[in-house]
N, C-alpha and C positions, 0 to 999 in steps of 0.2 A: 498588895495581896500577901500575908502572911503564908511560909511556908510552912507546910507539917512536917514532925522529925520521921515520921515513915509514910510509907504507899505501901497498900496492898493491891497487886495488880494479877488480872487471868490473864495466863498465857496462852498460848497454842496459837493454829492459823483461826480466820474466822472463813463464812464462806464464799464471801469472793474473794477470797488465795485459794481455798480451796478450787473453785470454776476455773480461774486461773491456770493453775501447774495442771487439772485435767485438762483443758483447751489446749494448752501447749504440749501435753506430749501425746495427745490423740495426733495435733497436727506432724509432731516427729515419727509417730509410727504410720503416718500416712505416707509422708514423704519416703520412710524406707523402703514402704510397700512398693510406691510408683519405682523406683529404683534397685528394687528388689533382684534384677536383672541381670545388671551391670555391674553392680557386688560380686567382687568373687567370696568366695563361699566362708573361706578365714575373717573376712570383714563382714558380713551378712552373720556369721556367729556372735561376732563380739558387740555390733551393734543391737542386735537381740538381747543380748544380757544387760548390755547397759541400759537400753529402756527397759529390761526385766530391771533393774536393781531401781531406776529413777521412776518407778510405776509409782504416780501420788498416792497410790490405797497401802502400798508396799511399808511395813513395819509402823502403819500408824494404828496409836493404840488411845488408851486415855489417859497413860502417862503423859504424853506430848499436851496435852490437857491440862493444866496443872495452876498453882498460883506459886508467888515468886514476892515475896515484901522486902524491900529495897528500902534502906537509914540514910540518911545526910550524912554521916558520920561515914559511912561510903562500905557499910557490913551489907549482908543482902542474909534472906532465910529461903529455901526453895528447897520442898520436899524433906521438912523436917534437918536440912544439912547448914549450917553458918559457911558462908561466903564470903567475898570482895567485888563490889561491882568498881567500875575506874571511870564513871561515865565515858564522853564522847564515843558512846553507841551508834553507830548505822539508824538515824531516825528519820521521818517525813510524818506527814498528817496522816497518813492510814494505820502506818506498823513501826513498831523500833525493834530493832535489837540487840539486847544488852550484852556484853561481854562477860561472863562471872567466871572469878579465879578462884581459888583454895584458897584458903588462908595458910599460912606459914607452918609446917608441920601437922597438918589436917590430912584427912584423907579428900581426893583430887573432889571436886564438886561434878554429880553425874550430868549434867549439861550444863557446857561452856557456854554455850551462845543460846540465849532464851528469846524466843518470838513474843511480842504482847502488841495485839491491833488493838487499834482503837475501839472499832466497832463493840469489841469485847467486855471496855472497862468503860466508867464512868468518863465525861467531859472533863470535870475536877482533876479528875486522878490522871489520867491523861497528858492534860495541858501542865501539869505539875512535874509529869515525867521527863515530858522537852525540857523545860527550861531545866531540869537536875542533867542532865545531858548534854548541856552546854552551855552550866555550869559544873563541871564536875565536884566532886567532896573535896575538902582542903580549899574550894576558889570562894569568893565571895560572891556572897548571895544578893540578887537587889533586892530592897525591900527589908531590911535586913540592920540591925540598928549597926555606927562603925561604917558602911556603906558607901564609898563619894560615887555622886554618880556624874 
């Protein structure tokens, strides 16, 4: 299989991350509640804010929404800004995600770490992103003339 010199890929959660982090912190504000009691009142505040601040609806917008095209060459584009991704990203079969740096004297790139689920993007583009992922830019590529395998 022939690789292409870029991917265009949708980022953001898809919705089961989304069901997800709300299942999970429905059941954390349940568990406070049952406990609500036995809290003294300094730690019943600060857990309050911190499920106020991890609340999943909490600062999502349709920036978080976004697309993000990633080069062999190991530059990335995301939101109109030029990047560096370094592969070996956090990945599995549902979701990756990518690490992106500034380039050298750039201004810093507005999200470091970009989500892209599967569900979101094509099979192609997808299964294209694992293997750029572990093989990062600079490694050899299989499939790839030069190659020993």
């Amino acid at each position: 299989m022939e690789q292409p010199a870029s991917i265009e890929l949708r980022t953001g959660p898809d919705r089961q991350y989304r069901v997800a982090a709300t299942l999970l912190w429905l059941l954390a504000v349940t568990n406070m509640l049952v406990y609500a009691e036995v809290l003294a009142w300094p730690w019943l505040v600060l857990a309050l804010l911190l499920l106020a601040v991890l609340n999943p609806w909490f600062g999502s917008s349709v920036e978080a929404e976004s697309r993000v095209q990633i080069f062999r060459d190991g530059s990335a584009i995301t939101r109109q800004q030029h990047g560096r991704w370094q592969g070996h990203g956090w990945s599995n079969r549902w979701a990756t995600v990518l690490r992106l740096h500034a380039n050298p004297g750039a201004q810093p790139v507005p999200a470091a770490h970009v989500l892209v689920c599967a569900s979101r993007n094509s099979a192609r583009d997808y299964r294209h992103l694992l293997v750029w992922n572990r093989f990062p830019p600079g490694a050899a590529i299989p499939g790839t003339p030069g190659t020993q395998l």
